[in-house]
N, C-alpha and C positions, 0 to 999 in steps of 0.2 A: 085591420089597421093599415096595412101596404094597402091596398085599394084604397081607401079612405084617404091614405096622404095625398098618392096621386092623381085621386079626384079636385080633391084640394088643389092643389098646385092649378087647375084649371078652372076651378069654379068656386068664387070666396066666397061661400053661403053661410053664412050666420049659425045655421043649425048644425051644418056639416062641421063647421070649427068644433062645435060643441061637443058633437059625436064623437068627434077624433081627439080632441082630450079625453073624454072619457075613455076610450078605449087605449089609449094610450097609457094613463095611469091605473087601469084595469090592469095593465097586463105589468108595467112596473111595480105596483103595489104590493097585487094580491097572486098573479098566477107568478111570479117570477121568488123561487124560496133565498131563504137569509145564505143558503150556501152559491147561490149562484145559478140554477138552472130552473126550467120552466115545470111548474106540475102540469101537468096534462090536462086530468079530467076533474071536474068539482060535480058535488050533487047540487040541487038547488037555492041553498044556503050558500052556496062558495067553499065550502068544504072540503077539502080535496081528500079523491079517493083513493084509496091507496090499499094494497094487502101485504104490506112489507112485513107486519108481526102475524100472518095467518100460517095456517100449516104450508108445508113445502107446496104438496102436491099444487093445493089452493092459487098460493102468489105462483107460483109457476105458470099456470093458466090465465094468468092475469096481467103477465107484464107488459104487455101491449098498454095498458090502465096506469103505471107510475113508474116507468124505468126513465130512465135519464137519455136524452135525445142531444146528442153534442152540436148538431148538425143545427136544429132547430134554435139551439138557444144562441150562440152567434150570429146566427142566420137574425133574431129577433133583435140580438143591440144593436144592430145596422139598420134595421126595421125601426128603432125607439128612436135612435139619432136624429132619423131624417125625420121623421112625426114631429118632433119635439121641436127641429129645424125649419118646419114647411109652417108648422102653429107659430112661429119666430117667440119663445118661450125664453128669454134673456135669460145670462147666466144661471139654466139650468143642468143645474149640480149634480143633483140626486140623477136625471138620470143617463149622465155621461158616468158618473162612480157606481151604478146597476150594470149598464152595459160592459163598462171595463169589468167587473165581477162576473159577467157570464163570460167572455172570452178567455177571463185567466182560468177558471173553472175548466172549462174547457180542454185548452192547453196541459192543465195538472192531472187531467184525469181520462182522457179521453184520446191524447195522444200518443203516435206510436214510433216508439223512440227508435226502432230498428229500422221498419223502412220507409218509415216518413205516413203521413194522409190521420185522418181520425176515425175513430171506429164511431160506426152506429149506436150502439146502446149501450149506458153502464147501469146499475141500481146502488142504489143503499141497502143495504140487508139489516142496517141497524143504523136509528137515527145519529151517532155519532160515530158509525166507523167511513172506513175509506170505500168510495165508490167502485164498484166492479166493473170490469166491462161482462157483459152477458152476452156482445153480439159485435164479434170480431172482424166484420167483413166491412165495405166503405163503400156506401154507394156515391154514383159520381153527384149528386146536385151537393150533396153535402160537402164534399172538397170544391166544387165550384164556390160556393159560399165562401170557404174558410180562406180564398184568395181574397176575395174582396173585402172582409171584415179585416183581415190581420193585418194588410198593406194600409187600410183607412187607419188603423188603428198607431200602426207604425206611423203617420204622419202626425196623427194627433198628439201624439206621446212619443218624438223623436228621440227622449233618453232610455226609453226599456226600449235596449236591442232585440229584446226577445220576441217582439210583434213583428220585425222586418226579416229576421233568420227564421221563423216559422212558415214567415209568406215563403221565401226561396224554398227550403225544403218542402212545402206543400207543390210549389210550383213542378219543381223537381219528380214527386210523385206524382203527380197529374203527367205528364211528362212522360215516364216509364210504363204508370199501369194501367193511367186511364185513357188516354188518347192514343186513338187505332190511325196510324198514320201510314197504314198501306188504304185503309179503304174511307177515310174517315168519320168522322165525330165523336162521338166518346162511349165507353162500354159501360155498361149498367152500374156495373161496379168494380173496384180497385180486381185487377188479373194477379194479384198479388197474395190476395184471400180467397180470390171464387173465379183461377182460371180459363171454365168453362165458358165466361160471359166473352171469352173473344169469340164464338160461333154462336150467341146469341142471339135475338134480335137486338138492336137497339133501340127502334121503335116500340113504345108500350104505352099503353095507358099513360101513367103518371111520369113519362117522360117529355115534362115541360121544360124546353130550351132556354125560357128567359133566365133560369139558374144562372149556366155557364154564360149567355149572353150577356146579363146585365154586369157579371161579375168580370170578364174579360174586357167589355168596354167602359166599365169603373176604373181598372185595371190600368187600363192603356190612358184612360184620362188623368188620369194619378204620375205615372209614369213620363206623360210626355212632359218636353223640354219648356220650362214657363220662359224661358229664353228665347225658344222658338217663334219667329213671326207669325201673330195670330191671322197677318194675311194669307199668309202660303197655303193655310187650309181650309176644307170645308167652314159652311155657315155651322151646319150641325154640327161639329165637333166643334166648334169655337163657341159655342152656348155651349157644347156640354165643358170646355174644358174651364169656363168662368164658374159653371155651375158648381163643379169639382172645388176650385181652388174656395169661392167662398163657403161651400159646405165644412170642407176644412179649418179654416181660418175663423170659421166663428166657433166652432169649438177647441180650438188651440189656445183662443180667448177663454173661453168655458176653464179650461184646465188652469188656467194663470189664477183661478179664483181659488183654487184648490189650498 
């Protein structure tokens, strides 16, 4: 779906529209459950798989298959927003009140009230109890995320404080555990739960920059002064900061329908 908007955004092809609703309500519909976060894996039918009622040993080996991903499902309302935004989907509802349900989700279950950031993985151990966390450490794309959705989120919904005091205390954490600011850019994960990663590489595999990137320049585009002279600055940063304000603004529209 994020490739697919983006493609969009540059090439208005008939079929690709097509595609990218479909997948777009693919993942609002069916992968996104009635509590707020993403299932992971389905069998063929769409079914999602799951080993939450199998014996211990079993779901233990399996969590990988249906534990709760904090990082991914925030990550994903910000991903539905824009889809739904780039497809110009008028006052749609459903899925600005999906994505708000994955971030509060989130927020309830996922965050760490002592020193700030969100943890990796929770599960359900039983369809109606409280979500666990199973995996207490924070790697950094997921707090680079949880800038960008919460601060969007806080503009979208300027009366729940609680989207704009989560940004700062995330920021704040990012701040302390994740950014290495004697040698630069950022440690695999929060130094807060897993120490060691300040002498680790930072370089890996799935250490994709456009996390922290697209999240820090959403960030700053959000942030800067609509007051400001949009001559003073770059051409690129003056598309992106019209881009910003109307992305906003038609879903603050969005929310008046509510």
């Amino acid at each position: 779906m994020e490739a697919f908007t983006e493609f969009y955004n540059v090439y208005k092809s008939d079929l690709l529209k097509e595609r990218l609703t479909e997948m777009l309500f693919l993942i609002r519909d069916v992968i996104t459950t009635e509590k707020g976060y993403l299932q992971l894996f389905f069998d063929e039918k769409w079914e999602p798989i799951s080993f939450r009622n199998s014996p211990k040993d079993i779901r233990e080996k399996n969590y990988g298959l249906d534990h709760v991903s904090f990082g991914h499902d925030y990550e994903t309302a910000f991903l539905m927003l824009e889809a739904s935004h780039v497809l110009k989907l008028d006052n749609d509802i459903k899925t600005l009140q999906v994505a708000k349900k994955m971030v509060d989700h989130a927020i309830e279950n996922g965050w760490d009230e002592n020193n700030g950031g969100f943890y990796d993985e929770g599960y359900y151990f039983e369809n109606d109890g409280k979500c666990k966390i199973i995996k207490n450490t924070k790697t950094w794309w997921a707090q680079a995320e949880a800038l960008n959705i919460y601060l969007t989120m806080s503009q979208i919904f300027p009366q729940e404080k609680k989207y704009l005091e989560i940004f700062f205390k995330e920021w704040e954490y990012v701040k302390n555990y994740l950014i290495d600011h004697e040698n630069g850019d950022w440690y695999w994960g929060g130094i807060d739960r897993e120490p060691f990663n300040k002498t680790e590489p930072k370089g890996k595999i799935w250490k994709g920059t456009y996390h922290n990137g697209r999240s820090l320049m959403n960030c700053i585009s959000i942030l800067a002064d609509n007051k400001y002279s949009l001559n003073n600055i770059s051409e690129g940063f003056k598309r992106k900061k019209i881009e910003t304000n109307n992305f906003i603004n038609h879903w603050k529209k969005v929310v008046e329908k509510l």
